[in-house]
C-alpha positions as CSV (number, residue, x, y, z in Angstrom):
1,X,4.9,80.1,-83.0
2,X,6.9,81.4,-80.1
3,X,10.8,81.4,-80.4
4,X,12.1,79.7,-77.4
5,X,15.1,81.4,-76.2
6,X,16.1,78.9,-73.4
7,X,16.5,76.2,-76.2
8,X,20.2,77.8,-76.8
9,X,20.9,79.7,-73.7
10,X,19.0,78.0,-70.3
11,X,21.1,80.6,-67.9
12,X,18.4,83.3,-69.5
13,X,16.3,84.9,-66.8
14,X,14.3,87.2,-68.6
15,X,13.6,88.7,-72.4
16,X,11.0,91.2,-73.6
17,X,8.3,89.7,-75.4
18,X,4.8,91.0,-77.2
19,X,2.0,89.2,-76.4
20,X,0.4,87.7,-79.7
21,X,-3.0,86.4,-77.6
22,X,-4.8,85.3,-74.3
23,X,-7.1,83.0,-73.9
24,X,-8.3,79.6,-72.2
25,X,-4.8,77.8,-73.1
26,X,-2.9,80.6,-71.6
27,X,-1.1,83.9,-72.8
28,X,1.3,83.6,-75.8
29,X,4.3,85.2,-76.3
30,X,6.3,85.7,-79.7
31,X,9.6,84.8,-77.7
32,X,10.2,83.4,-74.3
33,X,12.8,81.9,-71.5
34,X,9.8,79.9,-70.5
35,X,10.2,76.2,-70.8
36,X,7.0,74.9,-71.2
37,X,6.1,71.0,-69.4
38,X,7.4,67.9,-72.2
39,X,10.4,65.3,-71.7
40,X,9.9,64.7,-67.9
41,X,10.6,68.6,-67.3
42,X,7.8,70.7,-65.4
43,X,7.1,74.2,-66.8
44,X,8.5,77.2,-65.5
45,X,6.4,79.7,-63.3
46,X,7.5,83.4,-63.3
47,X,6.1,86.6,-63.9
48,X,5.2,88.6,-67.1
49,X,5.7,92.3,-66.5
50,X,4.3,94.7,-67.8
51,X,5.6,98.6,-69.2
52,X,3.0,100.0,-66.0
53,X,5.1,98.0,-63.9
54,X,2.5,95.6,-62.7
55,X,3.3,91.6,-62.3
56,X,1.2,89.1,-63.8
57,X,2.1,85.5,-61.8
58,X,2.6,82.7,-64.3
59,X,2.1,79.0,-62.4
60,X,3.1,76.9,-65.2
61,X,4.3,77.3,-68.5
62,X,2.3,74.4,-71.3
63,X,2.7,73.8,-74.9
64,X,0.0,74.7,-77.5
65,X,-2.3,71.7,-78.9
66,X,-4.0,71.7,-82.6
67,X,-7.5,70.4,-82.7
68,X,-6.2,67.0,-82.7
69,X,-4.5,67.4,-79.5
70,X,-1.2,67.5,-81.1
71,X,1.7,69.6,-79.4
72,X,2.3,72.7,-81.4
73,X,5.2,75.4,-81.6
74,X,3.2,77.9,-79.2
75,X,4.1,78.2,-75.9
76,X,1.8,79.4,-73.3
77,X,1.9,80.7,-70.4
78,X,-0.5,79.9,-67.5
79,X,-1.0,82.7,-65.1
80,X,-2.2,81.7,-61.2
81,X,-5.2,82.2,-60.6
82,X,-7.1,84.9,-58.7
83,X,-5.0,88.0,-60.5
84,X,-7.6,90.9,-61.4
85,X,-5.9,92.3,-64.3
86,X,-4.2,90.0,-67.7
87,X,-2.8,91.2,-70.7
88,X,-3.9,91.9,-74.2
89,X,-2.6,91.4,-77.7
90,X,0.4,93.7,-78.4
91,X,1.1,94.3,-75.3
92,X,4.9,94.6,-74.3
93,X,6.2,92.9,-71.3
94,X,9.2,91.5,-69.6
95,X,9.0,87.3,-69.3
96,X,11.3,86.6,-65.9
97,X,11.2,83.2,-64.5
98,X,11.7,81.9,-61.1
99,X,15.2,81.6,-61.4
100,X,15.5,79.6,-58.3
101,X,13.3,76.8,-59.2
102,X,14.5,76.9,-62.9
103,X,17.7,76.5,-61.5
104,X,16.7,73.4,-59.0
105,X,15.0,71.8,-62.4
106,X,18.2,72.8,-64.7
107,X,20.4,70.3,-61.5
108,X,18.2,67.4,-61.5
109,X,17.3,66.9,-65.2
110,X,21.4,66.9,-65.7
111,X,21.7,64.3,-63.0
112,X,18.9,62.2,-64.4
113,X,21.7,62.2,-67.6
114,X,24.3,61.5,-65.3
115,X,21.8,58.1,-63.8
116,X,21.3,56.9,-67.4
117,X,25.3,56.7,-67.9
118,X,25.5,54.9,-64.1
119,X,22.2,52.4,-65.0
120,X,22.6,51.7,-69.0
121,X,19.0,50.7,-69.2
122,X,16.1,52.3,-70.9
123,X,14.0,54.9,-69.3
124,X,9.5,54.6,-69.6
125,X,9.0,56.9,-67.5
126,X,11.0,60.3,-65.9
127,X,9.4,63.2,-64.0
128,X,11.8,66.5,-63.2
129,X,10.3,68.8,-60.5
130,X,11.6,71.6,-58.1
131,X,11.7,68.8,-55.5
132,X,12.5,66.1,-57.0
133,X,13.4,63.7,-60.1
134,X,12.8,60.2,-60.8
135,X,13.2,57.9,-63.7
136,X,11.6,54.2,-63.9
137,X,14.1,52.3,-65.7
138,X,13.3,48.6,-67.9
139,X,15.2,46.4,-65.6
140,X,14.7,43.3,-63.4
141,X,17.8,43.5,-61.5
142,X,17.9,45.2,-57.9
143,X,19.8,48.7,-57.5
144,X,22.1,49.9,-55.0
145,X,21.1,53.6,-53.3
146,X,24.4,53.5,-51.7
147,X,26.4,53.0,-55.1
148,X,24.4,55.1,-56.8
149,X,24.7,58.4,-54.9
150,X,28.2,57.1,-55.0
151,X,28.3,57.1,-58.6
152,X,26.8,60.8,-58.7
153,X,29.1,62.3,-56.5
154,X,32.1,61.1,-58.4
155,X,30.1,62.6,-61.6
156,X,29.5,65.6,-59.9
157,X,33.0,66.4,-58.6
158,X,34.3,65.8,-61.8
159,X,33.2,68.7,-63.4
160,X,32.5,67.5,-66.6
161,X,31.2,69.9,-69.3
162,X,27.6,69.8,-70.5
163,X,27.4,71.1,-73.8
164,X,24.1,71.3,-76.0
165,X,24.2,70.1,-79.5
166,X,22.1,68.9,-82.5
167,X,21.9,66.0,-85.2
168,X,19.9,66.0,-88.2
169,X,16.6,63.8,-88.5
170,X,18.1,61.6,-90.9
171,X,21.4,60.6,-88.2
172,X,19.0,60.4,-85.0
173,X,16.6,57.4,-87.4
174,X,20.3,56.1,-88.5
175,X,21.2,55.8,-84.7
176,X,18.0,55.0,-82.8
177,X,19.9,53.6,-80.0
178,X,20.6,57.5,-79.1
179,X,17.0,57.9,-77.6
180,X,17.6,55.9,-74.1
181,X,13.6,57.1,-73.1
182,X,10.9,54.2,-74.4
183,X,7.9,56.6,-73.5
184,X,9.6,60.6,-74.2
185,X,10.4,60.9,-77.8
186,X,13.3,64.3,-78.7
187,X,11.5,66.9,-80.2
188,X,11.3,66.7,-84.2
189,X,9.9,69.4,-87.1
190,X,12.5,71.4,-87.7
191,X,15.2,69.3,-89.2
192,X,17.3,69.3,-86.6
193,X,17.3,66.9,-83.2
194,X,18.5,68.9,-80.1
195,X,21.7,67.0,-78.3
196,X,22.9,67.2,-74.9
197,X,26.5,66.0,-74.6
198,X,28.2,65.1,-70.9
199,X,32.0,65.3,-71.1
200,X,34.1,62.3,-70.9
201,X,35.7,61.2,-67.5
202,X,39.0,61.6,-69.0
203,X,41.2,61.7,-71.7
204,X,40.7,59.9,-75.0
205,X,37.3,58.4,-73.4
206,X,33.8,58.5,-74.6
207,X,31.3,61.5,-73.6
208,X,30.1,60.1,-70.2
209,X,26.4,60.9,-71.6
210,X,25.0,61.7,-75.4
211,X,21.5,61.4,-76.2
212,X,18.6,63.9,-77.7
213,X,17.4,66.0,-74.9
214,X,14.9,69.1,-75.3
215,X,15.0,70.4,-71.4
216,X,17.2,72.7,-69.8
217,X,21.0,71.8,-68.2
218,X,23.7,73.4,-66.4
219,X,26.9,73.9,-68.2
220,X,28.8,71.7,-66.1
221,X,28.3,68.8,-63.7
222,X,29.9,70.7,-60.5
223,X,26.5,73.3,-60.7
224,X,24.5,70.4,-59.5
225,X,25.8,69.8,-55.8
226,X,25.0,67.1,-53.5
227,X,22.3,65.1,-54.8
228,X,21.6,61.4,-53.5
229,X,18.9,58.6,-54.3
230,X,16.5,59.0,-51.8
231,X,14.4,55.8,-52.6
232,X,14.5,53.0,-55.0
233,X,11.5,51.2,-55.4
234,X,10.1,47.5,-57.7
235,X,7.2,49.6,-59.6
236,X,6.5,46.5,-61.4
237,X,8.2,43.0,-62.6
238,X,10.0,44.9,-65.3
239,X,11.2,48.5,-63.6
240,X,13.0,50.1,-61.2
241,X,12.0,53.4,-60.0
242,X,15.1,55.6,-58.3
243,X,14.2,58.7,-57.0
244,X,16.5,61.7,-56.6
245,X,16.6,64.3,-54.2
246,X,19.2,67.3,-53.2
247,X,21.0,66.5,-50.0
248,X,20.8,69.4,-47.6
249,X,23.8,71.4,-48.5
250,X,22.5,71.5,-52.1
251,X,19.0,73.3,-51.6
């Protein structure tokens, strides 16, 4: 099991770490700032340093799978290929991600929150990358580009707080309407149902956005910058696909 340190803090760029193995899935830590791929959210890529000072690359970041292909509580880390050197079971290192891209992901997956207050429908299907986000909503009615960039910008210069949370099992299955996704389920076995919680617009109002959310945020909506819909698109009779990118100033 690897404690995963960006859960409560995803401004973390680095922690020491022991590695517990290596192998085919990977390299696995006993605690990491590595978010591993799940919800929508690519993994990170970083480095894993080691006390020689040598840099192992990491290309993605995946979690572990039991025999039955079921996601476990490891998280490993996938170095790029073509290295001549890896690391071995109790050996001490430093975990750094690629702060830059972590922070690109952290922007979009908040503004994918911000989409799902501006388009109350539900989500099947959400990709978060460096590049880009997307989420394919179940709708039949078109969507404006225009009003929705509109809609984030407002959002956006608000400044609204993001603040992670957490509800028991038993109140997320008393509340299934909280889970806005039809094809990412939150993350469950522990007890406890991570939240993330978007500010309200103003006083006395409802949060702008609440739902169960296991990827990483920025504290506060004004981090994000410019970000527009670049494309919306009919993927089918029943969904709309919008796609986000960052507007020039916001790279």
């Amino acid at each position: 099991m690897t404690q995963d340190l960006f859960r409560e803090d995803a401004y973390l760029k680095e922690c020491q770490a022991t590695v517990l193995s290596a192998g085919e899935q990977g390299i696995l830590l006993d605690r990491t700032v590595f978010y591993a791929l799940g919800g929508g959210q690519a993994g990170d890529s970083g480095v894993l340093v080691l006390s020689d000072g040598r840099a192992l690359a990491i290309a993605d970041t995946r979690k572990g799978k039991d025999a039955e292909g079921r996601a476990t509580a490891d998280i490993f880390h996938v170095p790029a290929p073509g290295q001549n050197f890896t690391v071995s079971f109790g050996d001490s290192v430093v975990a750094r991600i690629d702060w830059v891209r972590r922070h690109k992901l952290m922007r979009f997956h908040t503004t994918t929150h911000l989409l799902c207050h501006l388009v109350p429908q539900l989500v099947n299907g959400c990709s978060i990358t460096a590049e880009y986000a997307r989420l394919d909503f179940n709708m039949t009615d078109p969507l404006d580009k225009e009003q929705l960039t509109a809609g984030i910008a407002r959002l956006v210069a608000a400044g609204l707080p993001v603040a992670v949370g957490s509800i028991s099992d038993e109140e997320l299955d008393a509340n299934p309407a909280l889970v806005k996704s039809m094809s990412v389920q939150p993350p469950r076995g522990t007890g406890r149902v991570r939240t993330i919680t978007i500010g309200a617009a103003g006083a006395g109002d409802a949060p702008v956005d609440y739902q169960p959310c296991g990827g990483t945020h920025v504290a506060n909506t004004a981090e994000i910058g410019p970000v527009v819909v670049t494309k919306i698109e009919k993927k089918s009779a029943t969904t709309r696909r919008v796609v986000l990118g960052f507007a020039a100033a916001g790279t």
